[in-house]
Chimera marker file (.cmm) of the C-alpha trace (Angstrom):
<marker_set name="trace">
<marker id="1" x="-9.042" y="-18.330" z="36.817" r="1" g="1" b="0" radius="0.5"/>
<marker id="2" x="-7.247" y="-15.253" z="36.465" r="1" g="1" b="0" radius="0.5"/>
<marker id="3" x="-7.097" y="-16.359" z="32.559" r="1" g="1" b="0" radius="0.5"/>
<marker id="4" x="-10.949" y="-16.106" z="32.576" r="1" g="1" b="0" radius="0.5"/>
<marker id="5" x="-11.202" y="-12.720" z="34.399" r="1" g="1" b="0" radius="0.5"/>
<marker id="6" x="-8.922" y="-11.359" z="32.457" r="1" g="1" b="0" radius="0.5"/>
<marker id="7" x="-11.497" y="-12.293" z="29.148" r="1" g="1" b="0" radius="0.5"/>
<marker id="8" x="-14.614" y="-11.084" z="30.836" r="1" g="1" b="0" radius="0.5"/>
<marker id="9" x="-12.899" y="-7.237" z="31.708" r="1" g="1" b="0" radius="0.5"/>
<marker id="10" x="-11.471" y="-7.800" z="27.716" r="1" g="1" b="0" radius="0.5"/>
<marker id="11" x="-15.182" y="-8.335" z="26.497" r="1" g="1" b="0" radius="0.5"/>
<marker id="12" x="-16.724" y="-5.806" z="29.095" r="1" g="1" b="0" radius="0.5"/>
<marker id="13" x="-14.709" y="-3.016" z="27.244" r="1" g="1" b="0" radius="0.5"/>
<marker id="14" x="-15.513" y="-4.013" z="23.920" r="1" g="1" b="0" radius="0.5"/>
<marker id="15" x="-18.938" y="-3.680" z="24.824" r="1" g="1" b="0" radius="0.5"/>
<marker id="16" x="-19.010" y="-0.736" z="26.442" r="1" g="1" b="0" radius="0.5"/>
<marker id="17" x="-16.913" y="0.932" z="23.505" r="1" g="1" b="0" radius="0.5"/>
<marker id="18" x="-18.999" y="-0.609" z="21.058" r="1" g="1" b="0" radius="0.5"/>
<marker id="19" x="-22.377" y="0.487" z="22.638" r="1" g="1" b="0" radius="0.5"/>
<marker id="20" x="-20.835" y="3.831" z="23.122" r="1" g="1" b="0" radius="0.5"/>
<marker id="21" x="-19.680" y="3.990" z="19.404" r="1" g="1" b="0" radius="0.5"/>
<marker id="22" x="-23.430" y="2.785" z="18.631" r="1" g="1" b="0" radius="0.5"/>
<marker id="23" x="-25.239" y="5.496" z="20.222" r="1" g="1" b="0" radius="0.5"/>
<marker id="24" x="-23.141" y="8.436" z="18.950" r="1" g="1" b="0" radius="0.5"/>
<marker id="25" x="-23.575" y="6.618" z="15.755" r="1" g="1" b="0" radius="0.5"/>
<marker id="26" x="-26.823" y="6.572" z="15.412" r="1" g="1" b="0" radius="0.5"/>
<marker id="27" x="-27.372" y="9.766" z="17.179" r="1" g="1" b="0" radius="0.5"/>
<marker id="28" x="-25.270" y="11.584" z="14.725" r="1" g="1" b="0" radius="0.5"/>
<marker id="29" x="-27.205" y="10.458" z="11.270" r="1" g="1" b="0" radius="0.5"/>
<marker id="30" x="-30.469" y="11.402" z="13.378" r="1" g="1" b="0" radius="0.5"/>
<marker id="31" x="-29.075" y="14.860" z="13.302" r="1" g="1" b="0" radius="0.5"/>
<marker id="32" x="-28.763" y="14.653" z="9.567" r="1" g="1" b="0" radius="0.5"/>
<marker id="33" x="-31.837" y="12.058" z="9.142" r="1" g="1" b="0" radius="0.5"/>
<marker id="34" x="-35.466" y="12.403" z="7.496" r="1" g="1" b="0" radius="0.5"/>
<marker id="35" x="-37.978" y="12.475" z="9.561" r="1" g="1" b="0" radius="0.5"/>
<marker id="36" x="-39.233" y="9.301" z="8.625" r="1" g="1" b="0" radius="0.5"/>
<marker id="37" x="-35.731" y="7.888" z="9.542" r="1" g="1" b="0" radius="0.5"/>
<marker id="38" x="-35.495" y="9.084" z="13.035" r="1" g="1" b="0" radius="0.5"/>
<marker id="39" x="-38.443" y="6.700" z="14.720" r="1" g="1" b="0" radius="0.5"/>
<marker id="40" x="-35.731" y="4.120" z="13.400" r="1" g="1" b="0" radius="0.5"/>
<marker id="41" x="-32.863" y="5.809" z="14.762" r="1" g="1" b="0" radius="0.5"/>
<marker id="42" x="-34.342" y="6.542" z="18.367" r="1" g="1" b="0" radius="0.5"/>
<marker id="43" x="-34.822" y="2.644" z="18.340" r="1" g="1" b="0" radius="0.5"/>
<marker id="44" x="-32.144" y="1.552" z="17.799" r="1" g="1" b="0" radius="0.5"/>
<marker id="45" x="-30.051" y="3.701" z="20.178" r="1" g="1" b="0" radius="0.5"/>
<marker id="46" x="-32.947" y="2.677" z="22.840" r="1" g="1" b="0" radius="0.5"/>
<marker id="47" x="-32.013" y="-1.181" z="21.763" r="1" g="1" b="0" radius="0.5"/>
<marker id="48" x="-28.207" y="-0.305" z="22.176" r="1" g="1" b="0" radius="0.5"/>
<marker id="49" x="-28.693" y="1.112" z="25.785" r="1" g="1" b="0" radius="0.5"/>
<marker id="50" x="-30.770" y="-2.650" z="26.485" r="1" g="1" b="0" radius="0.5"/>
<marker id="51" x="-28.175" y="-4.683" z="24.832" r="1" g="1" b="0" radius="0.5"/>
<marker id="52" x="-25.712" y="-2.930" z="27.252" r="1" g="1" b="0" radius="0.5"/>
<marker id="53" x="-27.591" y="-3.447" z="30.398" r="1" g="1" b="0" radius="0.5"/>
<marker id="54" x="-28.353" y="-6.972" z="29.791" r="1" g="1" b="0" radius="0.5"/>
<marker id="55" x="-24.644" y="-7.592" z="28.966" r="1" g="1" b="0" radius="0.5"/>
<marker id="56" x="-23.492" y="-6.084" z="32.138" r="1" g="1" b="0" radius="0.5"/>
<marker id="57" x="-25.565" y="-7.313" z="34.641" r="1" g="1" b="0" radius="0.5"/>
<marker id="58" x="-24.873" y="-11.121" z="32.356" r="1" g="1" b="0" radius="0.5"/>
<marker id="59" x="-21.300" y="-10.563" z="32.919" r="1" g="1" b="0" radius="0.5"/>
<marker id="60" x="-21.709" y="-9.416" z="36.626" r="1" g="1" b="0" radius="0.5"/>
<marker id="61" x="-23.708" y="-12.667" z="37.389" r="1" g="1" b="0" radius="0.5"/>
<marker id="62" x="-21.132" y="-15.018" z="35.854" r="1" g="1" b="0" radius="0.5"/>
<marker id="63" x="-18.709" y="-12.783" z="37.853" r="1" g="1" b="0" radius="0.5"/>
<marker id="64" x="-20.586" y="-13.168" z="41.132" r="1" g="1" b="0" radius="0.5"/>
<marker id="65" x="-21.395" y="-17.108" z="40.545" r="1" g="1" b="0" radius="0.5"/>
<marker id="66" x="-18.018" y="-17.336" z="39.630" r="1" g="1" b="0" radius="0.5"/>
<marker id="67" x="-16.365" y="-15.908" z="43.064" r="1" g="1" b="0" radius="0.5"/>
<marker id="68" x="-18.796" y="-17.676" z="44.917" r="1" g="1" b="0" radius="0.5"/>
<marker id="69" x="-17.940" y="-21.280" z="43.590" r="1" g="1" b="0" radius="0.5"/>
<marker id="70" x="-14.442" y="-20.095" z="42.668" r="1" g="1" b="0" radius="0.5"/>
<link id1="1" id2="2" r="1" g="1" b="0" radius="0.2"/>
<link id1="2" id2="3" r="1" g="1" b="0" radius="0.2"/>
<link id1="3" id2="4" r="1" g="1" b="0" radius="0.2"/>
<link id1="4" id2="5" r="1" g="1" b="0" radius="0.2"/>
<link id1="5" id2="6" r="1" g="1" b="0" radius="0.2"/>
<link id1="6" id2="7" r="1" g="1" b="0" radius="0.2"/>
<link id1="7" id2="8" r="1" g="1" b="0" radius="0.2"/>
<link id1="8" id2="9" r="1" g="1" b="0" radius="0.2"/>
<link id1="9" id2="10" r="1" g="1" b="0" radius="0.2"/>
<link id1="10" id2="11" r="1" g="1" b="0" radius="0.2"/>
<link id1="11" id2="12" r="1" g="1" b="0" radius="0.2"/>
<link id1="12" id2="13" r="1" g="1" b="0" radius="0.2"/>
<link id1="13" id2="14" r="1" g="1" b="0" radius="0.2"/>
<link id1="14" id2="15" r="1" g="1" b="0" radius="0.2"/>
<link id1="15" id2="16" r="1" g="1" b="0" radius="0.2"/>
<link id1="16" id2="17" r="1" g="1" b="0" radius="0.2"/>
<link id1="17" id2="18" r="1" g="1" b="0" radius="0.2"/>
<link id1="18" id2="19" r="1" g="1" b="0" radius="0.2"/>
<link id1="19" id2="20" r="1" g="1" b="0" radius="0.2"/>
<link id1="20" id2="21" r="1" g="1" b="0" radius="0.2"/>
<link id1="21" id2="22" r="1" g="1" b="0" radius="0.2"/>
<link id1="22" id2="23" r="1" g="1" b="0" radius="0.2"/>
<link id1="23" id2="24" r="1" g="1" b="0" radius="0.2"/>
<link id1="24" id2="25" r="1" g="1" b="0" radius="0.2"/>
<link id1="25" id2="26" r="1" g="1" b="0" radius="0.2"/>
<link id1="26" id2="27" r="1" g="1" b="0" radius="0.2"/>
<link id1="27" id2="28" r="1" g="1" b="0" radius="0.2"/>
<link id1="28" id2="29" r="1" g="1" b="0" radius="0.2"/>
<link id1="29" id2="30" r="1" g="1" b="0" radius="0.2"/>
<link id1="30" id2="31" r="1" g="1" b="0" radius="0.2"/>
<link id1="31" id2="32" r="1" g="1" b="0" radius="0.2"/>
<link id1="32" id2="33" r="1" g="1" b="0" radius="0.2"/>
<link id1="33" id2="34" r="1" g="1" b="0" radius="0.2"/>
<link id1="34" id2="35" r="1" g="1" b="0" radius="0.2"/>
<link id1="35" id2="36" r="1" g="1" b="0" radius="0.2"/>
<link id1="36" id2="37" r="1" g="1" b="0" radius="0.2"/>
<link id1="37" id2="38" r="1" g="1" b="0" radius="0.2"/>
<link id1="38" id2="39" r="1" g="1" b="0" radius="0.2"/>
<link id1="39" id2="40" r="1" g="1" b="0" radius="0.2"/>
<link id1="40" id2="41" r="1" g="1" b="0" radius="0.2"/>
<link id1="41" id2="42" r="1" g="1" b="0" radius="0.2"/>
<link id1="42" id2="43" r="1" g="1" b="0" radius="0.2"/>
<link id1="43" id2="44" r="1" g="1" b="0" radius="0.2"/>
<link id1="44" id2="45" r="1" g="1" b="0" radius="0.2"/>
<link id1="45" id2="46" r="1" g="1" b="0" radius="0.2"/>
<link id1="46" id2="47" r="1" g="1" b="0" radius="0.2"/>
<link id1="47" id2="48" r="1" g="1" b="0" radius="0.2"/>
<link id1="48" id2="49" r="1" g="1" b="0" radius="0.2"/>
<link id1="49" id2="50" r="1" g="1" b="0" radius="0.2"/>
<link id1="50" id2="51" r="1" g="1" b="0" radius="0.2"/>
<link id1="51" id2="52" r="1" g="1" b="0" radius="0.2"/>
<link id1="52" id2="53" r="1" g="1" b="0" radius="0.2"/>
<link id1="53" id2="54" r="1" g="1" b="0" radius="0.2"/>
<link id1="54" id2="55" r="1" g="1" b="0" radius="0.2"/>
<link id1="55" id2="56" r="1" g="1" b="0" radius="0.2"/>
<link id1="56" id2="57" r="1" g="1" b="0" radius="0.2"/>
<link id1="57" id2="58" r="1" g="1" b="0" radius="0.2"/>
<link id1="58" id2="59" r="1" g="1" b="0" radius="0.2"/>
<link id1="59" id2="60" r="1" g="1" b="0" radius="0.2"/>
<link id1="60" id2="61" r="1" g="1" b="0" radius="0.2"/>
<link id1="61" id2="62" r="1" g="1" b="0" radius="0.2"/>
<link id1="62" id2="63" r="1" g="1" b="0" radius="0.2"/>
<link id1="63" id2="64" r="1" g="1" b="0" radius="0.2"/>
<link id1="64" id2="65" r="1" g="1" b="0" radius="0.2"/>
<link id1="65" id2="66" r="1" g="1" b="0" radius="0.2"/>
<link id1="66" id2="67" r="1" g="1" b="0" radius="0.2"/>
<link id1="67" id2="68" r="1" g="1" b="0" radius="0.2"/>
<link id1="68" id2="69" r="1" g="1" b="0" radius="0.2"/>
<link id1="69" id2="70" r="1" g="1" b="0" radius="0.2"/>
</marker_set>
């Protein structure tokens, strides 16, 4: 079990620092973007931020179904 935990706080970081990475991505080419870009951009950073939600509150369900049966 601790094997497991030990994967989920490994794939929690990766996913917060590729979220993270996302947004200041994106956010910095909307800074040097066309206008006709930036609708895309501001999308796409909104769609990063709901990837990143989702995947927490997944991985703190599996975490709470997991101590509970565990």
């Amino acid at each position: 079990m601790d094997t497991i935990q030990q994967l989920i706080n490994v794939l929690l970081a990766f996913i917060t620092a590729g979220t993270g990475f996302r947004i200041v991505f994106c956010a910095i080419r909307r800074g040097a973007a066309e206008e006709s870009e930036v609708p895309q951009l501001n999308k796409r950073i909104k769609h990063s931020i709901v990837f990143f939600i989702l995947a927490v509150s997944a991985l703190s369900l599996s975490n709470v179904i997991q101590h509970y049966y565990g």
